[in-house]
TORMITI-712207 format. One record per atom (N, C-alpha, C): residue number from 1; residue in one letter; atom name; x, y, z. Coordinates in steps of 0.05 Angstrom, whole numbers, plus 5000, padded with zeros to 4 digits. Example, Ala and Ser with C-alpha at 12.3 -4.5 7.8 and 13.67 -1.06 7.14 Angstrom:
BEGIN
[guke 1 'a' 'N' [5264 4886 5156]]
[guke 1 'a' 'CA' [5246 4910 5156]]
[guke 1 'a' 'C' [5264 4934 5156]]
[guke 2 's' 'N' [5257 4955 5142]]
[guke 2 's' 'CA' [5273 4979 5143]]
[guke 2 's' 'C' [5258 5001 5157]]
***
This chain:
BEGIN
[guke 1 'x' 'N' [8132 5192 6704]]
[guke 1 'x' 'CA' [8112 5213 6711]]
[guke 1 'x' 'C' [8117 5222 6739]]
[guke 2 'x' 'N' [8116 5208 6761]]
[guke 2 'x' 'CA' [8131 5210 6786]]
[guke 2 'x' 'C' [8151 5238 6784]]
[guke 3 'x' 'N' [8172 5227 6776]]
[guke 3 'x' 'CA' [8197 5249 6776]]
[guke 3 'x' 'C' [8191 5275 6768]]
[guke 4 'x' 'N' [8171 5272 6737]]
[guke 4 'x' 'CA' [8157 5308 6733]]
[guke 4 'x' 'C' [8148 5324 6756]]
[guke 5 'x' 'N' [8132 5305 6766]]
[guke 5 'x' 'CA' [8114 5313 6789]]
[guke 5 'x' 'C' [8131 5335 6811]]
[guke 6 'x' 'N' [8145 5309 6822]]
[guke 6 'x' 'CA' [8170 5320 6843]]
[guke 6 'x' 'C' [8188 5341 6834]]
[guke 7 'x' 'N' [8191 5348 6814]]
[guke 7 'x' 'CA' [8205 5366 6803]]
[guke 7 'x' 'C' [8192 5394 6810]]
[guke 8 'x' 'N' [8160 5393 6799]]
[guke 8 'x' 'CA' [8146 5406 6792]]
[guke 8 'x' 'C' [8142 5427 6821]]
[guke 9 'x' 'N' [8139 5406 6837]]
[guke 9 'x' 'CA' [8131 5415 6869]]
[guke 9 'x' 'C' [8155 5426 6880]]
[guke 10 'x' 'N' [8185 5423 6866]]
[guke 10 'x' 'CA' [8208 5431 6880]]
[guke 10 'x' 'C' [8205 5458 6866]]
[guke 11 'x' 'N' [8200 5456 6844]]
[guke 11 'x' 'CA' [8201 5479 6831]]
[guke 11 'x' 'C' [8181 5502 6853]]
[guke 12 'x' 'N' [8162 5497 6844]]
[guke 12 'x' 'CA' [8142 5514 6860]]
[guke 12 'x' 'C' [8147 5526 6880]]
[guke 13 'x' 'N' [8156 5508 6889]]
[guke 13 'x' 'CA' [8162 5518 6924]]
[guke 13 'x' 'C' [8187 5536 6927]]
[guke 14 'x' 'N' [8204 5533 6910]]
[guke 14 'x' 'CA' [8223 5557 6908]]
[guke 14 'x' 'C' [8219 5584 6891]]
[guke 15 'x' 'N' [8194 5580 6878]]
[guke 15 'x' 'CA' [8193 5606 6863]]
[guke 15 'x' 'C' [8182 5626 6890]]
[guke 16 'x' 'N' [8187 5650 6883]]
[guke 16 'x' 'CA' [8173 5678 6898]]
[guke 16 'x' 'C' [8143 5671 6892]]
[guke 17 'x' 'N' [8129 5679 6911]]
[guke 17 'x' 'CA' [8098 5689 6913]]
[guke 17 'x' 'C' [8081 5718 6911]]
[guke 18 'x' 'N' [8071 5718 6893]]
[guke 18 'x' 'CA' [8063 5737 6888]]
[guke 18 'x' 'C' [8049 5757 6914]]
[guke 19 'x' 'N' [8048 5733 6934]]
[guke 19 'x' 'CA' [8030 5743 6953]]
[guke 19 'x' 'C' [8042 5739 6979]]
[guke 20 'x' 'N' [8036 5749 7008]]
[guke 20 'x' 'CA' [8043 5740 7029]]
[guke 20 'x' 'C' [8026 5741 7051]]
[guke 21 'x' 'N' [8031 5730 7072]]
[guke 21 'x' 'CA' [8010 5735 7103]]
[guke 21 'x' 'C' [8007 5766 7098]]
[guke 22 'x' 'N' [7991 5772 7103]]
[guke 22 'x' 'CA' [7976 5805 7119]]
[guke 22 'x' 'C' [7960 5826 7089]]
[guke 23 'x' 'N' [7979 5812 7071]]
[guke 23 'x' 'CA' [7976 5835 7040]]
[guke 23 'x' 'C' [7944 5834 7034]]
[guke 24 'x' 'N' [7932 5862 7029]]
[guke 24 'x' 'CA' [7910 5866 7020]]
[guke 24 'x' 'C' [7902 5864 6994]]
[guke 25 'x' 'N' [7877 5862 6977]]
[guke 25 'x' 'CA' [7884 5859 6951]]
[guke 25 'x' 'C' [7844 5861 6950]]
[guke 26 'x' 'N' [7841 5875 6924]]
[guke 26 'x' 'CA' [7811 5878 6905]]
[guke 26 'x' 'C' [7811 5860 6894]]
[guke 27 'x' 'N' [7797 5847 6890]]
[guke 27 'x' 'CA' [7790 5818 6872]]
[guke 27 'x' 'C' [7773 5819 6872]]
[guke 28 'x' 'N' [7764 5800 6842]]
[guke 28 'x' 'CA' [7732 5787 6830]]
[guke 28 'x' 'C' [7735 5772 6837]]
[guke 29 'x' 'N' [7714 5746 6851]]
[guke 29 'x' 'CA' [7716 5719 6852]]
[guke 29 'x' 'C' [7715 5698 6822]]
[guke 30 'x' 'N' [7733 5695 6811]]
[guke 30 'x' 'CA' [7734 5689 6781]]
[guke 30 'x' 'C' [7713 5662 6782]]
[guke 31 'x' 'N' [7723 5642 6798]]
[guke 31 'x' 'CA' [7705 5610 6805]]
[guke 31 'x' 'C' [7700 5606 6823]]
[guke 32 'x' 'N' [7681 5583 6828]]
[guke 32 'x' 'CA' [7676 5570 6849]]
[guke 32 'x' 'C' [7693 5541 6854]]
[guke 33 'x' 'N' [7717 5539 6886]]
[guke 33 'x' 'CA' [7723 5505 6883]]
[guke 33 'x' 'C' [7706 5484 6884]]
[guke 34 'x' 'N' [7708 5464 6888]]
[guke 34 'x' 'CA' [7698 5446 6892]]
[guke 34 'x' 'C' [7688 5441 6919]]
[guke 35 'x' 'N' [7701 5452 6937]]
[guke 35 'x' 'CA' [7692 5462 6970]]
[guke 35 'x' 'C' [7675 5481 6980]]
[guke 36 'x' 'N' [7669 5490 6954]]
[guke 36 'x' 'CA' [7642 5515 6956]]
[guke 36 'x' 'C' [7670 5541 6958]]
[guke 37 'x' 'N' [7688 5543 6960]]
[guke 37 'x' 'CA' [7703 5563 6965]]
[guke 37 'x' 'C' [7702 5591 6941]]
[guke 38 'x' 'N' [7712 5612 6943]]
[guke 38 'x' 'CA' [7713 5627 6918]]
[guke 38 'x' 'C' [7736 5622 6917]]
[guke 39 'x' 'N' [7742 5631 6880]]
[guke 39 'x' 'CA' [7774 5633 6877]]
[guke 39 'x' 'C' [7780 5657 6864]]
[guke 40 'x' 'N' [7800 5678 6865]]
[guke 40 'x' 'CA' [7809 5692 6857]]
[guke 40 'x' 'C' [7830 5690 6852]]
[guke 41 'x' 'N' [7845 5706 6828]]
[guke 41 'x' 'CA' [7878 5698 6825]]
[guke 41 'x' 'C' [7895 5724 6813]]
[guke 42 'x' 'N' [7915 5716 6837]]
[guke 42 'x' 'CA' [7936 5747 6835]]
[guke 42 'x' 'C' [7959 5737 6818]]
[guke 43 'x' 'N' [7963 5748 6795]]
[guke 43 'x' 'CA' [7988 5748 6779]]
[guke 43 'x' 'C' [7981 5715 6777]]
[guke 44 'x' 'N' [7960 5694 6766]]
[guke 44 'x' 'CA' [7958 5676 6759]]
[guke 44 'x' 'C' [7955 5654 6784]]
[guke 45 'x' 'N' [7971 5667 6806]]
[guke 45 'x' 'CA' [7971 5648 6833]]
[guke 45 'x' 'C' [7941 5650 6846]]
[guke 46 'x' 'N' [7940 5624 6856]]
[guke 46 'x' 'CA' [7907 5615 6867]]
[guke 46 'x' 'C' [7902 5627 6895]]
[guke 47 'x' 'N' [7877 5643 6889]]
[guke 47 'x' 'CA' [7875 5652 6930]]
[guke 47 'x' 'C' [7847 5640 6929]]
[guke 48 'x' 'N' [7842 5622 6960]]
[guke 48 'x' 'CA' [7822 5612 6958]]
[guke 48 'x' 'C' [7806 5632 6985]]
[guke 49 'x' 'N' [7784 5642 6974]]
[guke 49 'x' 'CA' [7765 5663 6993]]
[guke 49 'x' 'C' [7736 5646 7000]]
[guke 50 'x' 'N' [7741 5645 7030]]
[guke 50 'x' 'CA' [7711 5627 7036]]
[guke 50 'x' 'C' [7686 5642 7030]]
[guke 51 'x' 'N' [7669 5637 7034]]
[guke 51 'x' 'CA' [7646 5650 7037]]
[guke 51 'x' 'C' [7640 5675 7013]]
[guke 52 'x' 'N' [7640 5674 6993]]
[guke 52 'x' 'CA' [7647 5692 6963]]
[guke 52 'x' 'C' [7639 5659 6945]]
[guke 53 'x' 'N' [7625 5684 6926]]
[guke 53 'x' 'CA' [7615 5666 6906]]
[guke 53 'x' 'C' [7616 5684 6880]]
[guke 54 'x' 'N' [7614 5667 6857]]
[guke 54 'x' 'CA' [7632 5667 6826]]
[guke 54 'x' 'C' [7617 5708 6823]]
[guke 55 'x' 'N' [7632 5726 6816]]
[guke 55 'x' 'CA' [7627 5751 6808]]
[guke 55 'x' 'C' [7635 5767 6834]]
[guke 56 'x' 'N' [7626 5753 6846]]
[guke 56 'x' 'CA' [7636 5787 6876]]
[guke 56 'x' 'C' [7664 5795 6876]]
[guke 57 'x' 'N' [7654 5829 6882]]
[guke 57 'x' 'CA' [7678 5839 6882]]
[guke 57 'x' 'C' [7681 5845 6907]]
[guke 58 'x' 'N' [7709 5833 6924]]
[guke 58 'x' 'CA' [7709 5840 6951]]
[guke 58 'x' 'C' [7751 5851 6959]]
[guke 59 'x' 'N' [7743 5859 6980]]
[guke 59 'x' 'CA' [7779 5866 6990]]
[guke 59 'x' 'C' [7778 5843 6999]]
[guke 60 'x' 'N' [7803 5834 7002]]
[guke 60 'x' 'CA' [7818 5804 7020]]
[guke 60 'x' 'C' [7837 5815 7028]]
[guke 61 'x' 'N' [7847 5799 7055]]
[guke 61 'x' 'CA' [7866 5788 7065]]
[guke 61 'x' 'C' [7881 5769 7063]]
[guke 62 'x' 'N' [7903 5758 7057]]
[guke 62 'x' 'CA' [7915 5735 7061]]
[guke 62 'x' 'C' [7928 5721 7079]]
[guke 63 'x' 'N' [7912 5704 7089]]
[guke 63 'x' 'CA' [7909 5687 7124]]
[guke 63 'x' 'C' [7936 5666 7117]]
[guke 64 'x' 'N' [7943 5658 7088]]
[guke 64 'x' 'CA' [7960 5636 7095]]
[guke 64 'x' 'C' [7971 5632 7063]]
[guke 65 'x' 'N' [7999 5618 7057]]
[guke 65 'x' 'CA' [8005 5620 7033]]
[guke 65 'x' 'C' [8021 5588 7032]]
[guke 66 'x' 'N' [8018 5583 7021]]
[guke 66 'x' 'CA' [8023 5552 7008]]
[guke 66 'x' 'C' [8042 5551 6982]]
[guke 67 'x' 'N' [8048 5534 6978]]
[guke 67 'x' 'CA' [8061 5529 6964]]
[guke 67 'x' 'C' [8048 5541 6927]]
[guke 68 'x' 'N' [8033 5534 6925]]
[guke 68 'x' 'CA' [8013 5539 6903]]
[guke 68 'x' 'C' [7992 5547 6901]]
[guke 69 'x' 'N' [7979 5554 6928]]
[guke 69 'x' 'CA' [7954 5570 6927]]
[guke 69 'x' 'C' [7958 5586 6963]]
[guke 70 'x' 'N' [7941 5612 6968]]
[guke 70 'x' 'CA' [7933 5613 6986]]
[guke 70 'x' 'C' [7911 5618 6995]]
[guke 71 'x' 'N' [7901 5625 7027]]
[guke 71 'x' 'CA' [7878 5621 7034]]
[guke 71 'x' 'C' [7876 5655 7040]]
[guke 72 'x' 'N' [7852 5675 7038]]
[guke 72 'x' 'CA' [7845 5701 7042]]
[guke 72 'x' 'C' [7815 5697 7056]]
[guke 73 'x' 'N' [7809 5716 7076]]
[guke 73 'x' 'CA' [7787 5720 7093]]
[guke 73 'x' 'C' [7780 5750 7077]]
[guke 74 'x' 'N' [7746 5757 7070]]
[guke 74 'x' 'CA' [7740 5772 7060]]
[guke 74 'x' 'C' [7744 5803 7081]]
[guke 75 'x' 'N' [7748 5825 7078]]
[guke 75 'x' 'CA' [7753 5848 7098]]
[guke 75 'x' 'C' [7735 5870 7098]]
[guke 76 'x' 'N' [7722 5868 7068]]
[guke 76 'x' 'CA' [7695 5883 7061]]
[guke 76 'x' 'C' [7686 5880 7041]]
***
């Protein structure tokens, strides 16, 4: 199970991102994380929006991009 794992995260990390630092984007907040965060998702990839909760529709920014998810600050 180990080795899937590590695979999995090599994998990831070399695919393209749908998204990058600065890119703007319309989103629904689809869920709520577990951190109280909203989540929205571009082309399936996870953007996590603070302060947004499950239905709002807001513009984002994207403050930071990770391997498998990133982080967006709301802009209006």
């Amino acid at each position: 199970m180990l080795k899937k794992r590590n695979f999995k995260k090599k994998l990831m990390s070399k695919l393209p991102k749908p998204v990058k630092v600065g890119d703007e984007f319309d989103v629904t907040i689809s869920e709520v994380g577990s951190k109280g965060d909203g989540i929205a998702r571009i082309e399936n990839f996870v953007v996590f929006v603070p302060n947004t909760k499950k239905d709002d529709h807001v513009r984002i920014k994207i403050t930071e991009v990770r391997n498998t998810f990133a982080v967006a600050k709301v802009i209006s």
